[in-house]
N, CA, C and O of each residue as an XYZ file, in Angstrom:
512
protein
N      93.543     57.620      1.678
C      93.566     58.431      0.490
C      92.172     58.465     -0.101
O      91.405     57.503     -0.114
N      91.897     59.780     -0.634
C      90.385     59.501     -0.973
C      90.395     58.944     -3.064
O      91.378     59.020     -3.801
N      89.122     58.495     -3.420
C      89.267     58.004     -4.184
C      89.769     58.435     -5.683
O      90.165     57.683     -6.574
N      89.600     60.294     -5.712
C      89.876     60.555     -6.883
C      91.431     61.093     -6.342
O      92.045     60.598     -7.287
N      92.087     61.487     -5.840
C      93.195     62.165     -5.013
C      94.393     60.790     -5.673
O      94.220     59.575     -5.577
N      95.516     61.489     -6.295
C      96.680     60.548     -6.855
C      97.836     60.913     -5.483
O      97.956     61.784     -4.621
N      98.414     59.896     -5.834
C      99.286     59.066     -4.549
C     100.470     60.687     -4.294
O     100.749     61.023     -3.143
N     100.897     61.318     -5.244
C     101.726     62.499     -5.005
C     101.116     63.811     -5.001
O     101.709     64.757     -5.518
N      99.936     63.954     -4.439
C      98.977     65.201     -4.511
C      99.124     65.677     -3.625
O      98.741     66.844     -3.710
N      99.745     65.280     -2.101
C      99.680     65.299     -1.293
C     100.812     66.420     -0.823
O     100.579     67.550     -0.392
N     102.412     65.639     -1.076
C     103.465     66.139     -1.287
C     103.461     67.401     -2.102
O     104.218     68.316     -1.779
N     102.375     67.556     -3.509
C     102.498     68.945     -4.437
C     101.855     69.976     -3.668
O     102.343     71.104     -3.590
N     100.638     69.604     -3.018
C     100.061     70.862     -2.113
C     100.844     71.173     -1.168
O     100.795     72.316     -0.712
N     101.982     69.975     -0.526
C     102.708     70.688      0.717
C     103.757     71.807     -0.285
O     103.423     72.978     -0.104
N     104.724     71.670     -1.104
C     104.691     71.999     -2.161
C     104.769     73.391     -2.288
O     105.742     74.109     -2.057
N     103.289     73.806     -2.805
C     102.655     75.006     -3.286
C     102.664     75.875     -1.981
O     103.020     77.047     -1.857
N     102.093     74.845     -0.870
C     101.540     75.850      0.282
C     103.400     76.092      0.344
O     103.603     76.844     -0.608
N     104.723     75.805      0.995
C     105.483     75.944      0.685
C     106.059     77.185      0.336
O     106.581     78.028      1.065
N     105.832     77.171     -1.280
C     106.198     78.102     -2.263
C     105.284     80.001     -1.462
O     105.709     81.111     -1.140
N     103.776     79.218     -1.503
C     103.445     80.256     -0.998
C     103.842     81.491      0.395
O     103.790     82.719      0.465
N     104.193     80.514      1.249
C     104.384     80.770      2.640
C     106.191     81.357      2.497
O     106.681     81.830      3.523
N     106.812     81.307      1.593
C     108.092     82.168      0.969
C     107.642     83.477      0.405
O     108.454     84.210     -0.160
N     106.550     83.760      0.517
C     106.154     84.809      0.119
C     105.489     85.984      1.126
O     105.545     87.213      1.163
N     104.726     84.775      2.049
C     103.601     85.414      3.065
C     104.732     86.300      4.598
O     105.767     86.004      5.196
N     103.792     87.370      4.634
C     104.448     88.138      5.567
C     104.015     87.291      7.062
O     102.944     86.690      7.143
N     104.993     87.343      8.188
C     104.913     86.417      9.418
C     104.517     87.337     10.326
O     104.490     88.464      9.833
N     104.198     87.290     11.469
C     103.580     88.060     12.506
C     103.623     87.115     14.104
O     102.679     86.464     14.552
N     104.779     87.256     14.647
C     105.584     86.178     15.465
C     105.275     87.232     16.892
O     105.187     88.457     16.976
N     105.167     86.167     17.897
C     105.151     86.920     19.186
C     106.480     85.883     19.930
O     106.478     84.681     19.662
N     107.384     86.367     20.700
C     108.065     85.785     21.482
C     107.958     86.031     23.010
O     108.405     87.008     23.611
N     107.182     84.809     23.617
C     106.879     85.172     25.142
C     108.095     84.943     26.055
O     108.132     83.754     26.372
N     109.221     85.734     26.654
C     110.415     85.444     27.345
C     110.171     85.626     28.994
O     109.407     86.476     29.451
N     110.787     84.881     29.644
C     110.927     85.404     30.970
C     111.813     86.191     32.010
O     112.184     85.953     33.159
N     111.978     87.132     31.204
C     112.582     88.013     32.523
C     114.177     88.040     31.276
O     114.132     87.591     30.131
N     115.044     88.484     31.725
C     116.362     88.882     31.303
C     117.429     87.776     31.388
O     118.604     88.043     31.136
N     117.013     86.456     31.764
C     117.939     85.231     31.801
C     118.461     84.538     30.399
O     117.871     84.573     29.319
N     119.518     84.002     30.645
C     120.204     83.808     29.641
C     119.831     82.241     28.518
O     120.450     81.699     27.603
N     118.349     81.939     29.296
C     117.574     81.052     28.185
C     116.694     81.928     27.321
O     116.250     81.493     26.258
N     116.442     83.097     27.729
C     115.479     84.397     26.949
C     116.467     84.637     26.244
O     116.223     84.409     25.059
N     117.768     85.099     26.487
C     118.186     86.025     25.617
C     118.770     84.999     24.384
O     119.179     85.528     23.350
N     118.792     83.696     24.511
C     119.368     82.341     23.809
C     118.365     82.140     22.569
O     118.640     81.840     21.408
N     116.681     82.485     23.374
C     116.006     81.956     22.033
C     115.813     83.267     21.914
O     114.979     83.052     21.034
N     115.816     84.542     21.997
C     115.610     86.495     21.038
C     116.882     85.675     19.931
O     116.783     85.237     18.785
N     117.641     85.711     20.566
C     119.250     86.199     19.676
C     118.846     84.499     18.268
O     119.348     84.531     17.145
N     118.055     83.452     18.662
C     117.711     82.217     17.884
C     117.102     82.717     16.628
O     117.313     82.654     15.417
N     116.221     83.262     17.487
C     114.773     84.018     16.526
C     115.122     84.813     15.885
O     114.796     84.810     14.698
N     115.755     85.601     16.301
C     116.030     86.764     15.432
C     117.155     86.688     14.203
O     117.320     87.372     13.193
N     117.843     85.552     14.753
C     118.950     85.012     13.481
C     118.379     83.887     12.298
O     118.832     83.565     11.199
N     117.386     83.531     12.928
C     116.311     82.910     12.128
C     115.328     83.275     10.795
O     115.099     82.780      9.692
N     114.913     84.392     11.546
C     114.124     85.218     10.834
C     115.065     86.251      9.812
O     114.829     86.464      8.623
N     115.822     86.636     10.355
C     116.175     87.421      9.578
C     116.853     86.744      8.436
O     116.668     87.216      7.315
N     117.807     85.434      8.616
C     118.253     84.571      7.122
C     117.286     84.226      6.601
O     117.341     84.131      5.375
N     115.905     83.868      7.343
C     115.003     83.190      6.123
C     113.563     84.188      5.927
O     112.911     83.923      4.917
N     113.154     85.042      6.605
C     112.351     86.141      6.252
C     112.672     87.285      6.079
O     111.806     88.160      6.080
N     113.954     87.570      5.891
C     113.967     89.153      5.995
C     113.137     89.981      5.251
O     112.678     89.767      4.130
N     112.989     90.903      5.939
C     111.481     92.098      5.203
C     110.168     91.467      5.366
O     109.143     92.013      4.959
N     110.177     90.463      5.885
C     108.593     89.580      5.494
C     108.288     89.155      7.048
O     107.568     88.197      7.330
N     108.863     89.906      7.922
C     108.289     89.661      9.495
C     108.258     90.543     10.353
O     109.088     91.450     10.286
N     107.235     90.513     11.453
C     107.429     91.449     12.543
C     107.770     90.474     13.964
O     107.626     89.251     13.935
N     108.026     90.879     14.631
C     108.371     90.303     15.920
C     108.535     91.125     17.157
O     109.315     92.052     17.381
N     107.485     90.490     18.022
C     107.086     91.371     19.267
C     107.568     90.215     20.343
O     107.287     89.016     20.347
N     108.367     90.956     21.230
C     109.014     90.493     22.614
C     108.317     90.674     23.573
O     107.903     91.834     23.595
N     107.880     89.896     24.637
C     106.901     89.962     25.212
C     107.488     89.235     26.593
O     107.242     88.065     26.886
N     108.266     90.091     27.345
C     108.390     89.612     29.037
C     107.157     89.480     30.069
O     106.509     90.348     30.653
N     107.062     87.880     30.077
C     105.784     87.825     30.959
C     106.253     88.355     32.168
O     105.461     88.099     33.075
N     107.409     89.108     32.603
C     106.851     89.215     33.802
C     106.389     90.940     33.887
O     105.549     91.375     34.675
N     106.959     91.556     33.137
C     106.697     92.598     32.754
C     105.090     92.874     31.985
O     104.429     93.895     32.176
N     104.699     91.814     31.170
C     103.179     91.754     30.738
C     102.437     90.891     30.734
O     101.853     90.411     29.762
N     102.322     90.344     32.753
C     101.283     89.111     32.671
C     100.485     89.061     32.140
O     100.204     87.902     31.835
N      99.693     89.940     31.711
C      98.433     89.839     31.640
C      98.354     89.335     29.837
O      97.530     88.513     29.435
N      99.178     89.885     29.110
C      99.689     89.333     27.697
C      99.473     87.749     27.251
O      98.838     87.077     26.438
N     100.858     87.545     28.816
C     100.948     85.768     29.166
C      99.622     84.864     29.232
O      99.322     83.820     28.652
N      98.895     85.727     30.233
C      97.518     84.838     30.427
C      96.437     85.118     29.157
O      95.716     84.135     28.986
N      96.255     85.847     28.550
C      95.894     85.962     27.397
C      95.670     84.830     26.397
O      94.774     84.046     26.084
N      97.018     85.154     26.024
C      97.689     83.767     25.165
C      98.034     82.566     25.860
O      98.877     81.798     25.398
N      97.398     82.335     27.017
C      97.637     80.815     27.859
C      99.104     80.180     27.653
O      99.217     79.061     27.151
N     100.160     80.890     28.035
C     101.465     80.752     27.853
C     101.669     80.318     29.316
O     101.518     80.987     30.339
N     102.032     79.091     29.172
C     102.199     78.545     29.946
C     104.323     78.190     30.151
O     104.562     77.873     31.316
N     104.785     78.201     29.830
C     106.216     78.189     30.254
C     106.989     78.703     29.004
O     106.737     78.520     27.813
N     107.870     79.306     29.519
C     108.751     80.446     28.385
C     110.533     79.581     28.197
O     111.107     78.786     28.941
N     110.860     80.073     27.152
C     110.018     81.224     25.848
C     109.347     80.250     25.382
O     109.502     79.032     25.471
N     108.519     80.947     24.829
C     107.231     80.618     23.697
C     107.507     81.528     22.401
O     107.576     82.748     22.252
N     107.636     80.453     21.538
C     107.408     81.252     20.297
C     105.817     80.991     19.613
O     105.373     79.844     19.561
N     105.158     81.964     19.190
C     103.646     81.918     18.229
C     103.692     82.641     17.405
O     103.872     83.859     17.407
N     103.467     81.670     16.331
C     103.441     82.327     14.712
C     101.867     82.406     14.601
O     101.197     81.381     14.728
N     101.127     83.969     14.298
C     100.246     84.103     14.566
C      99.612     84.511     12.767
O      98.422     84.484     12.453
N     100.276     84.711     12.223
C     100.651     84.946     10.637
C     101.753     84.452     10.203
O     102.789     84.678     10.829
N     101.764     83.608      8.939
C     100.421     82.883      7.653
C      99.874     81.761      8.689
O     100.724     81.084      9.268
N      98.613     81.546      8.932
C      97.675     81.075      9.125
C      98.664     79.091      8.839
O      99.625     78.800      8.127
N      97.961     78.380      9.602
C      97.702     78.027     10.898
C      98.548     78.474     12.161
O      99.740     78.166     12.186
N      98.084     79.068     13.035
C      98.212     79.583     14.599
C      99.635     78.250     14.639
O      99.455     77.169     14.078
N     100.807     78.533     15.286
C     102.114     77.673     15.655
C     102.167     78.107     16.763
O     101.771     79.250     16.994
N     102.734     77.206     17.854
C     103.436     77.543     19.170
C     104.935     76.621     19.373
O     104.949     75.390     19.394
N     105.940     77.329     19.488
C     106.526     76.584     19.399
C     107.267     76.867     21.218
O     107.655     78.005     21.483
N     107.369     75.871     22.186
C     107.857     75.771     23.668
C     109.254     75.528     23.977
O     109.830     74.660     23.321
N     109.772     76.048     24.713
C     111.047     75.854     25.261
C     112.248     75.845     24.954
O     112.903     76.743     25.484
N     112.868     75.063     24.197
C     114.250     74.944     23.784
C     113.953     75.954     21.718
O     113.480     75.540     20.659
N     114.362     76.871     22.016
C     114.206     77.490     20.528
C     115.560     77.749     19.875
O     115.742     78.804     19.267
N     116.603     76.741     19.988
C     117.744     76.866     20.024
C     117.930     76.022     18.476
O     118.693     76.473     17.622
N     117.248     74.940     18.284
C     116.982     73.878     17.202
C     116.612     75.082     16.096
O     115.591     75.755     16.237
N     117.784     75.340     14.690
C     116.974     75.973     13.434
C     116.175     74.551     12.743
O     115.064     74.833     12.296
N     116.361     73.865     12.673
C     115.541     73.188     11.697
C     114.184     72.804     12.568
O     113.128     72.660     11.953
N     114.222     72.650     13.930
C     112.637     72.947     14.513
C     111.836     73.974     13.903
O     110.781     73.835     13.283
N     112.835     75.609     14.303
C     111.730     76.334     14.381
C     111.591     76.421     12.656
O     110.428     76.220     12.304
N     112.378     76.635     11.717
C     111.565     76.468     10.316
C     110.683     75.392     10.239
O     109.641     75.794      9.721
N     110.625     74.212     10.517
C     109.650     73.046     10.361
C     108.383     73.850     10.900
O     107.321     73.756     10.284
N     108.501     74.749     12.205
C     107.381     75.025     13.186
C     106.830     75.809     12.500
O     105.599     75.834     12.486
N     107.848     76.983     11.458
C     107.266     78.236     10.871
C     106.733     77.712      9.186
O     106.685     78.668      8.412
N     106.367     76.436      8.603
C     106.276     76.140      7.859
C     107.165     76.263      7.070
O     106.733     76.183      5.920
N     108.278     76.431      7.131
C     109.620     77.007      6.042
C     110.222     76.181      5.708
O     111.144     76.472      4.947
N     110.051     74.860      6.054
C     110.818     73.502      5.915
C     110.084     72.280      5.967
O     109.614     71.996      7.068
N     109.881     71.488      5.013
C     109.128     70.255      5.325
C     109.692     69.534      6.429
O     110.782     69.851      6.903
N     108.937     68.486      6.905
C     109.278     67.826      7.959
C     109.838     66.087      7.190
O     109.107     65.291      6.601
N     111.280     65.954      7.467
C     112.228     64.871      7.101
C     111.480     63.383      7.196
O     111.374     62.991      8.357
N     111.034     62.639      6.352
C     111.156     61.335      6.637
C     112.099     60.998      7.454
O     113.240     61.386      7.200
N     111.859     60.228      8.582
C     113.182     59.598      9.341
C     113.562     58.260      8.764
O     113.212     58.040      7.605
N     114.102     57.517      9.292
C     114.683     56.042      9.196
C     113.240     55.457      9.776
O     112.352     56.159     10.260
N     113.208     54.048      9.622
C     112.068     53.164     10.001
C     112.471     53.001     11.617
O     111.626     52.473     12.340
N     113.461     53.342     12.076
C     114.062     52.326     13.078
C     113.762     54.094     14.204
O     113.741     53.801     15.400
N     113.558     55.682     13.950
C     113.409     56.478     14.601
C     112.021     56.631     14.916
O     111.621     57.593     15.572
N     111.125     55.563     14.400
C     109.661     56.003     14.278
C     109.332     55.128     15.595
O     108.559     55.567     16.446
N     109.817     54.150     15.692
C     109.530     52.817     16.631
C     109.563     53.811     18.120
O     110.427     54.614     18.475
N     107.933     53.301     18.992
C     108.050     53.672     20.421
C     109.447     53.280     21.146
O     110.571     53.052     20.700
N     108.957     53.295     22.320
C     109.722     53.038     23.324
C     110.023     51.299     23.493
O     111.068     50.852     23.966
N     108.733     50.352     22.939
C     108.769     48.889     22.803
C     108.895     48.401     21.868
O     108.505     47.256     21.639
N     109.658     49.363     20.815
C     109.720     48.524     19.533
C     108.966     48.933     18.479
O     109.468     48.971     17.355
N     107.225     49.413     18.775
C     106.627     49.281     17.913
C     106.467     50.749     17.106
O     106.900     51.850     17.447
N     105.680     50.366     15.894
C     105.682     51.704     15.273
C     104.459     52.180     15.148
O     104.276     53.290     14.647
């Protein structure tokens, strides 16, 4: 913590940015592969997503790499779907399973991210 910065300043800017980003228009690319029924799992995710928690405040472009490699390699999309929130600012990618709503709001800034229990933080040996 720096020295003039109070112990809940931290939490109020997540906060504000928050408040703000309920406001900010989104600009989402969804990279899918082909017509299989893990593509059409995270469109039909996304799109039920967006529309309960942005409606009017997003665009969303579908993007079949196999139909627009060159898109894919672009954006270094490396395994689908890919979701990228490319607007409000910071750049998000979110990979693979887009089935989780409370991922992708955490991913789209729309949701803080949960304190867990002490006991979910611990590696694989125990430690934290």
């Amino acid at each position: 913590m720096k020295g003039d910065e109070e112990p809940g300043s931290a939490t109020e800017k997540f906060e504000k940015a928050l408040e703000k980003a309920k406001k900010a228009k989104y600009v989402l690319r969804l990279f899918i592969a082909g017509s299989t029924t893990k593509s059409a799992q995270a469109l039909e995710s996304i799109r039920e997503i967006c529309e309960k928690n942005l409606k009017g405040r997003y665009t969303l472009e579908v993007i079949d790499i196999y139909q627009q490699p060159e898109l894919a390699r672009e954006q270094q999309i490396i395994a689908a779907p890919t979701l990228i929130k490319s607007l409000p600012l910071p750049l998000q990618r979110m990979i693979g399973d887009l089935s989780s709503t409370e991922r992708i709001l955490v991913g789209l800034n729309l949701k803080p991210i949960d304190e867990q229990p002490d006991e979910s933080r611990r590696d694989s040996d125990g430690y934290k």
